[in-house]
mmCIF file of the protein (N, C-alpha, C, O) and its ligand, coordinates in Angstrom:
data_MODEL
# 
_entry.id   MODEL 
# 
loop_
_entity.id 
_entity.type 
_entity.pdbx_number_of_molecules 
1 polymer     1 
2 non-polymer 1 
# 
_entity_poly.entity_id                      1 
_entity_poly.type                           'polypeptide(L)' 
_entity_poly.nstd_linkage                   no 
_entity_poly.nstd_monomer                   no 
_entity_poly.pdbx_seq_one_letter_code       
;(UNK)(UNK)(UNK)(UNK)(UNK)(UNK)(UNK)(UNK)(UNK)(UNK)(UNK)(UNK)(UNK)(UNK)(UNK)(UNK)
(UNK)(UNK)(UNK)(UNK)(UNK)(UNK)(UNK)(UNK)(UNK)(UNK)(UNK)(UNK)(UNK)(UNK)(UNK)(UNK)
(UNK)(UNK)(UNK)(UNK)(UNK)(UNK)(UNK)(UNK)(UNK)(UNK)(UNK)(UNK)(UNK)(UNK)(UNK)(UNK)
(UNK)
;
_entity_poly.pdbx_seq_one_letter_code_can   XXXXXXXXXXXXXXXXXXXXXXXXXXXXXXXXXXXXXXXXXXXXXXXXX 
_entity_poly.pdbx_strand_id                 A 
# 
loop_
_entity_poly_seq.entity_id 
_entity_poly_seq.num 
_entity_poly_seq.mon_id 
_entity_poly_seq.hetero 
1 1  UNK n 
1 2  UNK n 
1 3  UNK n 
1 4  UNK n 
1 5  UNK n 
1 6  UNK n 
1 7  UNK n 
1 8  UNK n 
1 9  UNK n 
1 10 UNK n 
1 11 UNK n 
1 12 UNK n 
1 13 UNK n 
1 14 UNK n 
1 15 UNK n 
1 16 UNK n 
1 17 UNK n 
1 18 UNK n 
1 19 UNK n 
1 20 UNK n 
1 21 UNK n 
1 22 UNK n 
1 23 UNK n 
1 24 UNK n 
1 25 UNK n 
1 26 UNK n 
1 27 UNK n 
1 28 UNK n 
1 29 UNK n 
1 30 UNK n 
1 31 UNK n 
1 32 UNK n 
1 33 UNK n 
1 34 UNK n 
1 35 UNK n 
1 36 UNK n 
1 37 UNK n 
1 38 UNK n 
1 39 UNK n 
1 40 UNK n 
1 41 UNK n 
1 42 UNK n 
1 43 UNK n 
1 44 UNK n 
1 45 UNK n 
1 46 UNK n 
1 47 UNK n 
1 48 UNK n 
1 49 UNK n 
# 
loop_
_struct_asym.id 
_struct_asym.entity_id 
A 1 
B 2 
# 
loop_
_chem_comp.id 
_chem_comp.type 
_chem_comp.mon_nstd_flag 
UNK 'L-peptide linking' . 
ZN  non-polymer         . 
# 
_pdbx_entity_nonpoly.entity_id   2 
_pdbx_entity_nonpoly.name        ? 
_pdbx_entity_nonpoly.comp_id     ZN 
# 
_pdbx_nonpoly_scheme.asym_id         B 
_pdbx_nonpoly_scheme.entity_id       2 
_pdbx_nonpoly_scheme.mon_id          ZN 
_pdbx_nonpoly_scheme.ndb_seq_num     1 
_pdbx_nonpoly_scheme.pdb_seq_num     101 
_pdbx_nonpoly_scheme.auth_seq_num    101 
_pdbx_nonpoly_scheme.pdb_mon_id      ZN 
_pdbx_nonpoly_scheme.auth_mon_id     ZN 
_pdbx_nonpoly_scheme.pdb_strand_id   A 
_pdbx_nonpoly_scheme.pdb_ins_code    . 
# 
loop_
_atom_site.group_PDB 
_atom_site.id 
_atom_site.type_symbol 
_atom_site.label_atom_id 
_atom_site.label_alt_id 
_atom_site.label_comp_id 
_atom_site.label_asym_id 
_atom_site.label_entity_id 
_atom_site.label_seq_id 
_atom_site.pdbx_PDB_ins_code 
_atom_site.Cartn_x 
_atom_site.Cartn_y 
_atom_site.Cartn_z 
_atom_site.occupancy 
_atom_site.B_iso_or_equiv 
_atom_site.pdbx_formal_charge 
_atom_site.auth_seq_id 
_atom_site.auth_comp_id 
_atom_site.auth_asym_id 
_atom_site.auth_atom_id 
_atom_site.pdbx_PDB_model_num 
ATOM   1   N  N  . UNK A 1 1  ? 15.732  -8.821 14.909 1.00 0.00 ? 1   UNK A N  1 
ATOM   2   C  CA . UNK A 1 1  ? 14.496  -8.733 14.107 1.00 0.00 ? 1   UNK A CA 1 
ATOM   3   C  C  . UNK A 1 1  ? 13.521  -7.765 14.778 1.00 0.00 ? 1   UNK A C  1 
ATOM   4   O  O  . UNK A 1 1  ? 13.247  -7.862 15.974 1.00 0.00 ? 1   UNK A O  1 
ATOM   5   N  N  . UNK A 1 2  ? 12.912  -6.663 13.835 1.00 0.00 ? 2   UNK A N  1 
ATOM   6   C  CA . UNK A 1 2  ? 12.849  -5.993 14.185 1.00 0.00 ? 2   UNK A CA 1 
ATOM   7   C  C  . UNK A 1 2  ? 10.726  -6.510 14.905 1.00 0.00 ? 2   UNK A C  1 
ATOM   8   O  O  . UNK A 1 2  ? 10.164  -7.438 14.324 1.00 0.00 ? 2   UNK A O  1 
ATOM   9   N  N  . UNK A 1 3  ? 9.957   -5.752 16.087 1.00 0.00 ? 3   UNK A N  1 
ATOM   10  C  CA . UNK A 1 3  ? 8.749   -6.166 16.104 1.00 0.00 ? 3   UNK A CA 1 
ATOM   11  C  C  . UNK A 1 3  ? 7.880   -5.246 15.547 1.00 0.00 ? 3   UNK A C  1 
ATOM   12  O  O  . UNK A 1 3  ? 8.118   -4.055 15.352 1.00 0.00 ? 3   UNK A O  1 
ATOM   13  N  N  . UNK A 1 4  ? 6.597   -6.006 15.234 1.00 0.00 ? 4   UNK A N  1 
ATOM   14  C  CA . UNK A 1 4  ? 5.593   -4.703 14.530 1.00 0.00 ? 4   UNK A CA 1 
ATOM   15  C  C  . UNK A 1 4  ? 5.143   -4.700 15.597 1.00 0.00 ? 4   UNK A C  1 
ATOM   16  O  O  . UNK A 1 4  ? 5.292   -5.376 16.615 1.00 0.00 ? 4   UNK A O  1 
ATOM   17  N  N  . UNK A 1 5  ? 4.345   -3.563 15.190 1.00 0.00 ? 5   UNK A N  1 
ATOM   18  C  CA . UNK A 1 5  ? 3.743   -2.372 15.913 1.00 0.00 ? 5   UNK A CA 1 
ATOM   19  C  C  . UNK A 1 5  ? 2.500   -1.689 15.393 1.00 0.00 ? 5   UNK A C  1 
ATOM   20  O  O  . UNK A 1 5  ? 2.350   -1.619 14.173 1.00 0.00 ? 5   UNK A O  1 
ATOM   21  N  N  . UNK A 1 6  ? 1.405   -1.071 16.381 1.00 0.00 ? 6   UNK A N  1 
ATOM   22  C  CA . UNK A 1 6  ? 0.237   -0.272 15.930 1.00 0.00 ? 6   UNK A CA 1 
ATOM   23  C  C  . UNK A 1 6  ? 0.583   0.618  15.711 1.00 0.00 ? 6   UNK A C  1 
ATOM   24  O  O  . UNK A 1 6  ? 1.445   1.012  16.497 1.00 0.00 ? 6   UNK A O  1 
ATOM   25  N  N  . UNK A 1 7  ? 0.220   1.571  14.564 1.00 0.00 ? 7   UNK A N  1 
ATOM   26  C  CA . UNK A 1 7  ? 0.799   2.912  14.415 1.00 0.00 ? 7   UNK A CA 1 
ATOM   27  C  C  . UNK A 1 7  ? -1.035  3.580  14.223 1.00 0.00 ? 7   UNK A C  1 
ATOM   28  O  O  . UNK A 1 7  ? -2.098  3.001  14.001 1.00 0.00 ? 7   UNK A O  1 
ATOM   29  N  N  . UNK A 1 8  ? -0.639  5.152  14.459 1.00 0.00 ? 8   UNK A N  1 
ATOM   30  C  CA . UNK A 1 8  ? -2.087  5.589  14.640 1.00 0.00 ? 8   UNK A CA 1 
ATOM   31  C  C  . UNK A 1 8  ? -2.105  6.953  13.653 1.00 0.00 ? 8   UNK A C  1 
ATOM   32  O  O  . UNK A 1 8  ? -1.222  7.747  13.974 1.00 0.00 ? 8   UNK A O  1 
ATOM   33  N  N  . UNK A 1 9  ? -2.832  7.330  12.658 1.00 0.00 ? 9   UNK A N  1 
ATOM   34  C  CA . UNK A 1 9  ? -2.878  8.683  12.279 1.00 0.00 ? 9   UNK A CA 1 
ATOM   35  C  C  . UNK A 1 9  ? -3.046  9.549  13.171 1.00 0.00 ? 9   UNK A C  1 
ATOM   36  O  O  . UNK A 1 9  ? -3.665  9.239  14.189 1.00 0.00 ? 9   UNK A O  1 
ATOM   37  N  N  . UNK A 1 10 ? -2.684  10.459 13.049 1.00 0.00 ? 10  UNK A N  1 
ATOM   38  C  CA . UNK A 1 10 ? -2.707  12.203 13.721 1.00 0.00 ? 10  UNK A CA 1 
ATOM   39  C  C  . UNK A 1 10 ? -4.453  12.347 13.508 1.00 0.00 ? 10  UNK A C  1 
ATOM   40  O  O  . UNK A 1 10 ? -5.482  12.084 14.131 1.00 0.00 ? 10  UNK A O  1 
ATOM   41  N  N  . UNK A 1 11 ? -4.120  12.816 12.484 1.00 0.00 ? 11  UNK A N  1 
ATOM   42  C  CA . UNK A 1 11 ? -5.288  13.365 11.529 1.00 0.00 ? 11  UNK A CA 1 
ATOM   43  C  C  . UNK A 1 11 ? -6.821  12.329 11.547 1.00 0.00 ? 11  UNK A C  1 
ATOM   44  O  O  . UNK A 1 11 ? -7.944  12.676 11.914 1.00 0.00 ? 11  UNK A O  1 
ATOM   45  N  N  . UNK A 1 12 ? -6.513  11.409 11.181 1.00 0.00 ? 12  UNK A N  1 
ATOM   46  C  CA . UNK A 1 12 ? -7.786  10.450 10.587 1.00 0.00 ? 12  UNK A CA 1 
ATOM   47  C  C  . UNK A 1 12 ? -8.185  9.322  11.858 1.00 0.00 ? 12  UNK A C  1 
ATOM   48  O  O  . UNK A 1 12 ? -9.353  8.995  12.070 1.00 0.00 ? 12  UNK A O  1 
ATOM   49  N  N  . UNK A 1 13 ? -7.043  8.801  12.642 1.00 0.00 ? 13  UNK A N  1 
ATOM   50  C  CA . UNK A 1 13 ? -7.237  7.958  13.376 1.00 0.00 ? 13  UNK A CA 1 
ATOM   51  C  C  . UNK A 1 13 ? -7.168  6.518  12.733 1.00 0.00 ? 13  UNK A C  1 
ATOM   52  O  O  . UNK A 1 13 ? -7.673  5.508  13.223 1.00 0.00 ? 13  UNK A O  1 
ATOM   53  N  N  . UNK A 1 14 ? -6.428  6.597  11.503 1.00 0.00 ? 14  UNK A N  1 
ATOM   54  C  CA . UNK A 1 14 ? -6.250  5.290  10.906 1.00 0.00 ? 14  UNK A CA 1 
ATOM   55  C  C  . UNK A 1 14 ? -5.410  4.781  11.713 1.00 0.00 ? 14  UNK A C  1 
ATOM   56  O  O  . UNK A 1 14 ? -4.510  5.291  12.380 1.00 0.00 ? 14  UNK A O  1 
ATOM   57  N  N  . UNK A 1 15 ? -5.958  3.200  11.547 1.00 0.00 ? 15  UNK A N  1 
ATOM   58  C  CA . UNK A 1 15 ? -4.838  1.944  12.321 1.00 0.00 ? 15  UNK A CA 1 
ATOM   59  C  C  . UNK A 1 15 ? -4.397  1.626  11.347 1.00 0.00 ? 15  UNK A C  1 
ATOM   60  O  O  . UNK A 1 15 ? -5.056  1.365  10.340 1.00 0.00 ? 15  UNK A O  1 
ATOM   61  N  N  . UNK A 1 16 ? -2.266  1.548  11.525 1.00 0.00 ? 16  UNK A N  1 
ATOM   62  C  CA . UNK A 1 16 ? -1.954  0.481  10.350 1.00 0.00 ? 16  UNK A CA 1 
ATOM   63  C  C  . UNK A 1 16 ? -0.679  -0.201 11.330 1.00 0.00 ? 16  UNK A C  1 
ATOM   64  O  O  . UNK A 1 16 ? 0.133   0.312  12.099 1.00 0.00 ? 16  UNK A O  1 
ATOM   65  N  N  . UNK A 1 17 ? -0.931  -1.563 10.907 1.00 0.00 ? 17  UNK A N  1 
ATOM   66  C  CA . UNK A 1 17 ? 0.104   -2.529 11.547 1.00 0.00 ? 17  UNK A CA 1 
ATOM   67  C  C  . UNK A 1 17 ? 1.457   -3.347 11.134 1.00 0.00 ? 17  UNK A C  1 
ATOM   68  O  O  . UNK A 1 17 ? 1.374   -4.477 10.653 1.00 0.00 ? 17  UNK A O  1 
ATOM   69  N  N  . UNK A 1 18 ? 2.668   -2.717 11.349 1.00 0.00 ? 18  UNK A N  1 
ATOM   70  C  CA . UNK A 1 18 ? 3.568   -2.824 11.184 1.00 0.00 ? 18  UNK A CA 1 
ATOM   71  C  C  . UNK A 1 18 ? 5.161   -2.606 11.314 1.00 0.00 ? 18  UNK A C  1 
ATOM   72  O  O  . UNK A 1 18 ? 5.467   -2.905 12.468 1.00 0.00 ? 18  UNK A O  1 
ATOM   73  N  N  . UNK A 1 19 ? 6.149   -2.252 10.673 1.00 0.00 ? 19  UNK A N  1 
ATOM   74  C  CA . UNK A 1 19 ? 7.286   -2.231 11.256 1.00 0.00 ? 19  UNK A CA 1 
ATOM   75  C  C  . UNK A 1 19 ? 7.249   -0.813 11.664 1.00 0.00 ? 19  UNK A C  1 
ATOM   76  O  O  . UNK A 1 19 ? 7.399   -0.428 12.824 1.00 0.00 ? 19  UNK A O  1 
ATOM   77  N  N  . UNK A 1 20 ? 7.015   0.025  10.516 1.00 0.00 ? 20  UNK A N  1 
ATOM   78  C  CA . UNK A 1 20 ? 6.751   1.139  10.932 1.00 0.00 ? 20  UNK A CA 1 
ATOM   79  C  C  . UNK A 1 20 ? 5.832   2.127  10.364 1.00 0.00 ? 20  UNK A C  1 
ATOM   80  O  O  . UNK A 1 20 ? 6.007   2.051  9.148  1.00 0.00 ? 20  UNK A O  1 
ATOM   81  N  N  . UNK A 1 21 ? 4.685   3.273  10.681 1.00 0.00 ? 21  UNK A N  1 
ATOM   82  C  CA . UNK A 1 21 ? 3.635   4.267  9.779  1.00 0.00 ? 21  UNK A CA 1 
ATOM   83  C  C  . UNK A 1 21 ? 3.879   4.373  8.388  1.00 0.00 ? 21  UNK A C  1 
ATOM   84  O  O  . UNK A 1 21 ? 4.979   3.968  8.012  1.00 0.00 ? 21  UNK A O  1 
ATOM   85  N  N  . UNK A 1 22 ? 2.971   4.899  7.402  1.00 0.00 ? 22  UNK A N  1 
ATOM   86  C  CA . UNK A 1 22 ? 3.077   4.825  6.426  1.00 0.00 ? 22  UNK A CA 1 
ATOM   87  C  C  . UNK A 1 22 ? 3.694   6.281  5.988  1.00 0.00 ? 22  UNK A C  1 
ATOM   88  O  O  . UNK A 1 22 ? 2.940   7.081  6.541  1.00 0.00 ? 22  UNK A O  1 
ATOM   89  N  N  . UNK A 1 23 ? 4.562   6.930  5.362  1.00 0.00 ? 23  UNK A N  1 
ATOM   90  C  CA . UNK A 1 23 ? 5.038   7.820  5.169  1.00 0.00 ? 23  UNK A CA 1 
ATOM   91  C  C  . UNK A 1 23 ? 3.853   8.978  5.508  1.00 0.00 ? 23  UNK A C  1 
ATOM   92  O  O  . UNK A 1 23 ? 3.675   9.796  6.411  1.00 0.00 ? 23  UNK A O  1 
ATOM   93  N  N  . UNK A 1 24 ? 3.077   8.548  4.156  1.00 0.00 ? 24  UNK A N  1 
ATOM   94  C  CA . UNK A 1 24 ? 2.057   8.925  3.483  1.00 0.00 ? 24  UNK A CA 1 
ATOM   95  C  C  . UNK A 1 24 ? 0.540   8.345  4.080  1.00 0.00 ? 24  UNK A C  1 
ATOM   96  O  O  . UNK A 1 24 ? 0.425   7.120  4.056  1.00 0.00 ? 24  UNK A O  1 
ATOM   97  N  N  . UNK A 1 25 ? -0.335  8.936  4.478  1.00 0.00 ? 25  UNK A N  1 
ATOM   98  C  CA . UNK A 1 25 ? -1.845  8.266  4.878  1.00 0.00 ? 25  UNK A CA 1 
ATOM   99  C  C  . UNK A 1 25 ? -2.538  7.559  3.491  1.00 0.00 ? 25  UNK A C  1 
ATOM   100 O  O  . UNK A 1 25 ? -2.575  8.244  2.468  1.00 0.00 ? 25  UNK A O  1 
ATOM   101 N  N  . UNK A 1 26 ? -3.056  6.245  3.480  1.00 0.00 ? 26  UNK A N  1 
ATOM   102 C  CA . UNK A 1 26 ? -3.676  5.871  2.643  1.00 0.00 ? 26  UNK A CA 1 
ATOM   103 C  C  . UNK A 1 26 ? -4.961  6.596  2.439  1.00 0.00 ? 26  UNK A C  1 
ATOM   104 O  O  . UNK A 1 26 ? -5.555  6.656  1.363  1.00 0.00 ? 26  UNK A O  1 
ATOM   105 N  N  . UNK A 1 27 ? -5.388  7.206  3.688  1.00 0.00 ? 27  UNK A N  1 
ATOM   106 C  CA . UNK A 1 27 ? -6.392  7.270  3.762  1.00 0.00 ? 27  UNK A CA 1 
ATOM   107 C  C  . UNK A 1 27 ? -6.889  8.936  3.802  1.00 0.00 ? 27  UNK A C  1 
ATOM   108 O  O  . UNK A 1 27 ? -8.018  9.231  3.409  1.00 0.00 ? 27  UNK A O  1 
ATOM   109 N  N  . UNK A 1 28 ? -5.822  10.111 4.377  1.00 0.00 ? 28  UNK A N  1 
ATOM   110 C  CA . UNK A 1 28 ? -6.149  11.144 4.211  1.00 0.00 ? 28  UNK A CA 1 
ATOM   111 C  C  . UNK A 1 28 ? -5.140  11.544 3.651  1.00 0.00 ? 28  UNK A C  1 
ATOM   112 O  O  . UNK A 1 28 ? -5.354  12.718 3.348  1.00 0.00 ? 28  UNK A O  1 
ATOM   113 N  N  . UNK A 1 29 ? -4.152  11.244 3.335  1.00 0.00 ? 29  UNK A N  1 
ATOM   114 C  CA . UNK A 1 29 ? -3.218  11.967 2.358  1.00 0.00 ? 29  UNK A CA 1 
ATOM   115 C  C  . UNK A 1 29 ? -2.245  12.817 3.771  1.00 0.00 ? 29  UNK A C  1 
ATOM   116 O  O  . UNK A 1 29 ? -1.390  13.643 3.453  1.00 0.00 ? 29  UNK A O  1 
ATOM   117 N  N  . UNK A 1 30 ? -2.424  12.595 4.820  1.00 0.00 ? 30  UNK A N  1 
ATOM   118 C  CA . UNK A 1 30 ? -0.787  13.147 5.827  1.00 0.00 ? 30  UNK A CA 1 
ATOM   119 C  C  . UNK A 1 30 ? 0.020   12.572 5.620  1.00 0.00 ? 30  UNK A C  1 
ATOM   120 O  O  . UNK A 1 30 ? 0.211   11.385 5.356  1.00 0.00 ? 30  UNK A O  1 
ATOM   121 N  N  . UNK A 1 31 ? 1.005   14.039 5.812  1.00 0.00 ? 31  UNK A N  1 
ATOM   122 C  CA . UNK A 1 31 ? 2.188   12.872 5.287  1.00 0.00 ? 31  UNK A CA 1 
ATOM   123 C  C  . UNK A 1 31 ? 2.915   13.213 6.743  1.00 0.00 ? 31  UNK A C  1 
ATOM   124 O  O  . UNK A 1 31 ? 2.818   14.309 7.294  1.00 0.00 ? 31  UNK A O  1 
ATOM   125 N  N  . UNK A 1 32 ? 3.899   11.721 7.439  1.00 0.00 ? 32  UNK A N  1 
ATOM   126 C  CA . UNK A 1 32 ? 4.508   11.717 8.356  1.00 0.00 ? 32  UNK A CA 1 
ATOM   127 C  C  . UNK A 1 32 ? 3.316   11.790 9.569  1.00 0.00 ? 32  UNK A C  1 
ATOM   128 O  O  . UNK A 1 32 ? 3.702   12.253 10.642 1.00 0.00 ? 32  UNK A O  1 
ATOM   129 N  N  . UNK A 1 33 ? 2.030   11.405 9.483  1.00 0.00 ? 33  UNK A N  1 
ATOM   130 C  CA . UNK A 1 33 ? 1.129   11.790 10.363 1.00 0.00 ? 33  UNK A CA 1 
ATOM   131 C  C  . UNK A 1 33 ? 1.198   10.337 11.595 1.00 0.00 ? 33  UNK A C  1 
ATOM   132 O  O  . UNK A 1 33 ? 0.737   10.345 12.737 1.00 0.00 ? 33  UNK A O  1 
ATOM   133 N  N  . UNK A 1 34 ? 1.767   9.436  11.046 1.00 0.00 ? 34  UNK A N  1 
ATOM   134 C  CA . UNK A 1 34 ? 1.646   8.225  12.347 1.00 0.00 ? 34  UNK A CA 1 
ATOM   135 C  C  . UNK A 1 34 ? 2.428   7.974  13.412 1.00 0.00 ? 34  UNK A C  1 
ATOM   136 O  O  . UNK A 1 34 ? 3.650   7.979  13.562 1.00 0.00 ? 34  UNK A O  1 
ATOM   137 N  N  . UNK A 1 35 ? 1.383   7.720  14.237 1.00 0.00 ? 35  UNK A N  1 
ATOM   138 C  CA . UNK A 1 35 ? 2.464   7.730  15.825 1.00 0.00 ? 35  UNK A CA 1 
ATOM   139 C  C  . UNK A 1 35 ? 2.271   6.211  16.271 1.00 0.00 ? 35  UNK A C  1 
ATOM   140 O  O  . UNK A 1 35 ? 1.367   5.430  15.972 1.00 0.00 ? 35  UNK A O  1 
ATOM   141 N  N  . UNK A 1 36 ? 3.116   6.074  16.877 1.00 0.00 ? 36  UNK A N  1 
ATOM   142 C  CA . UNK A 1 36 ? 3.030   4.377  17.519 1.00 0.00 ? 36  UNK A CA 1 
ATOM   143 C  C  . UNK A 1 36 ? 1.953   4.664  18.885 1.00 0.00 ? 36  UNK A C  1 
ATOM   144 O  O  . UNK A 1 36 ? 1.626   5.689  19.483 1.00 0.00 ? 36  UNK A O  1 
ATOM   145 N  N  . UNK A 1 37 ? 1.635   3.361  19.016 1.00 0.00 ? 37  UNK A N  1 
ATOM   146 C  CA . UNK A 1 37 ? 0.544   3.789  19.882 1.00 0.00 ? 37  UNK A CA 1 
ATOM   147 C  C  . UNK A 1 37 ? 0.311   2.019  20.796 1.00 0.00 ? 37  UNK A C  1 
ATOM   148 O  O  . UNK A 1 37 ? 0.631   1.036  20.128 1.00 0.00 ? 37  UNK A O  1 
ATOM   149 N  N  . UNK A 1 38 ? -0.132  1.824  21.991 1.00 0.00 ? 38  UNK A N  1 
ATOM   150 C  CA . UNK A 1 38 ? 0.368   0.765  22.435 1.00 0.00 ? 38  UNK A CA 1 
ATOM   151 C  C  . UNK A 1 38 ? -0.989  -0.097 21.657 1.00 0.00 ? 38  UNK A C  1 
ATOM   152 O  O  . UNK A 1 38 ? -1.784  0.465  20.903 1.00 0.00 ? 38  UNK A O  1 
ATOM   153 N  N  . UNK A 1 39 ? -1.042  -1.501 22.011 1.00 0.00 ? 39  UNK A N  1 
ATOM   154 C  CA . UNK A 1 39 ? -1.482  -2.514 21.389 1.00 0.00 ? 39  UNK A CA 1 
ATOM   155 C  C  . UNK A 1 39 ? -3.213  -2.010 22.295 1.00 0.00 ? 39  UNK A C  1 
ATOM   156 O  O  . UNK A 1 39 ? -4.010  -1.347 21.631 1.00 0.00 ? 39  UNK A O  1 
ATOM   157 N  N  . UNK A 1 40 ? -3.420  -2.233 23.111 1.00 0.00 ? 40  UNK A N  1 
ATOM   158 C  CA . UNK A 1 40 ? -4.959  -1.844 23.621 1.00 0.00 ? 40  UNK A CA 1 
ATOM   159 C  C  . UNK A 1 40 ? -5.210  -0.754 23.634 1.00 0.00 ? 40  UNK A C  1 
ATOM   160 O  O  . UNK A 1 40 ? -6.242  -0.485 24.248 1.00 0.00 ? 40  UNK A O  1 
ATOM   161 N  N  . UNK A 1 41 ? -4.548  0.266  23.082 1.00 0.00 ? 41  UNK A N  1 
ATOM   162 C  CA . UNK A 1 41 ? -5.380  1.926  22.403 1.00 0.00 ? 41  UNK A CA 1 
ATOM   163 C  C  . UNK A 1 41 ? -5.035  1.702  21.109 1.00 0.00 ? 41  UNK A C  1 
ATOM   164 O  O  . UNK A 1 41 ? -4.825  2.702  20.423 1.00 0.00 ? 41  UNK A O  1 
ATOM   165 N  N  . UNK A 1 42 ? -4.879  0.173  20.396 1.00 0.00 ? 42  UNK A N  1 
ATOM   166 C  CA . UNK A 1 42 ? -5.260  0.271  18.568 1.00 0.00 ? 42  UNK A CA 1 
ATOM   167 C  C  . UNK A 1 42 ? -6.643  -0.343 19.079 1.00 0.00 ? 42  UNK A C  1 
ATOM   168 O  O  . UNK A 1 42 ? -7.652  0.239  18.681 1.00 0.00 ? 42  UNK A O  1 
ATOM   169 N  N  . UNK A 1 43 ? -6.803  -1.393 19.870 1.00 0.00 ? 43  UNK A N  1 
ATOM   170 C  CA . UNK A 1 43 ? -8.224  -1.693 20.405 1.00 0.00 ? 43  UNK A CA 1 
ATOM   171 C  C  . UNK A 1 43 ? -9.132  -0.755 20.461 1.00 0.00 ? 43  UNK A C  1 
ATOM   172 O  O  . UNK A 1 43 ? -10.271 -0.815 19.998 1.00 0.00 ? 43  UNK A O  1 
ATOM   173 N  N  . UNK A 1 44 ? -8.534  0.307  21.148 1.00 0.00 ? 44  UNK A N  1 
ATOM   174 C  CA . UNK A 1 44 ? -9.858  0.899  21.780 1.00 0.00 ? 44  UNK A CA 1 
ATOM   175 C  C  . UNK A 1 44 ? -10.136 1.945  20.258 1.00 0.00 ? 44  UNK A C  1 
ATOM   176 O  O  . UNK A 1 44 ? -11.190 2.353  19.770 1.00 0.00 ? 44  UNK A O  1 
ATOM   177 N  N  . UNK A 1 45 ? -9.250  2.060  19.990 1.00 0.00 ? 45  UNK A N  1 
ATOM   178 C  CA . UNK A 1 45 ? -9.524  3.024  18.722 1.00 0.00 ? 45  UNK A CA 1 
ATOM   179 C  C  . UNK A 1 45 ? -10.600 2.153  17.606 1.00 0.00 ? 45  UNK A C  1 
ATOM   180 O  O  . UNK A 1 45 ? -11.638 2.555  17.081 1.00 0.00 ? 45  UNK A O  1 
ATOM   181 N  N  . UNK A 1 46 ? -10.074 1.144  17.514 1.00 0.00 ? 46  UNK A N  1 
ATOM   182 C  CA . UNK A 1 46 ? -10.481 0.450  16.280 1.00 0.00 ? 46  UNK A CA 1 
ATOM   183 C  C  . UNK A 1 46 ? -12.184 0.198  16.537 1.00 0.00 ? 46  UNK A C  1 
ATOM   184 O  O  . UNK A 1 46 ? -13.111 0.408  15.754 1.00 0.00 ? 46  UNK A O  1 
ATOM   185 N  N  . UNK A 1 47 ? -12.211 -0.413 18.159 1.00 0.00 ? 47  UNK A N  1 
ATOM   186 C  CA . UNK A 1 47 ? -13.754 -0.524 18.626 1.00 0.00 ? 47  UNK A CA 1 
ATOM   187 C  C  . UNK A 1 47 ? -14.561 0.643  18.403 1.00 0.00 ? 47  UNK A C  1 
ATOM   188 O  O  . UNK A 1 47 ? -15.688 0.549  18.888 1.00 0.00 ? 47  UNK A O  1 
ATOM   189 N  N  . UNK A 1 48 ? -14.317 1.663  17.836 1.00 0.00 ? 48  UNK A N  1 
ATOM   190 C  CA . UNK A 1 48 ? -15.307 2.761  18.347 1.00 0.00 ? 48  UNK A CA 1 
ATOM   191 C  C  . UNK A 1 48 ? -15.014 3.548  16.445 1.00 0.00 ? 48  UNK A C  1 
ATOM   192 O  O  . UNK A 1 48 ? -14.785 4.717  16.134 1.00 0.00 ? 48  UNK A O  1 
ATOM   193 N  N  . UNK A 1 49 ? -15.116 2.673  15.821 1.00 0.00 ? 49  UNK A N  1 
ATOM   194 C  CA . UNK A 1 49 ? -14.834 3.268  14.300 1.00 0.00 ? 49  UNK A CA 1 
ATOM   195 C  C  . UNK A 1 49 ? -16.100 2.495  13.548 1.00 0.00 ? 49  UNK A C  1 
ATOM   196 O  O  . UNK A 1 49 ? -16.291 2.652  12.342 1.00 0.00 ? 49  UNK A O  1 
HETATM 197 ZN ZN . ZN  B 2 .  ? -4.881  9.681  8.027  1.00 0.00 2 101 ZN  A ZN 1 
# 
């Protein structure tokens, strides 16, 4: 079973949490733009938004 994970936009700095990034950005329209990113830099990202 597979674990989720923080994934991070390139572009926008969106957080999304799960198995894996969203192809597509909900939020700026990149596509393939998310990188995994460890669990306390989705923290630190998310604190400062
Ligand atoms: Zn984005």
């Amino acid at each position: 079973m597979a674990e989720k994970k923080f994934w991070r936009c390139n572009v926008c700095n969106d957080i999304h949490y799960g198995m894996a990034g969203p192809a597509i950005c909900p939020t700026c329209s990149a596509q393939n733009a998310y990188v995994e990113i460890e669990k306390k830099e989705a923290k630190f990202v998310m604190g400062f938004k």
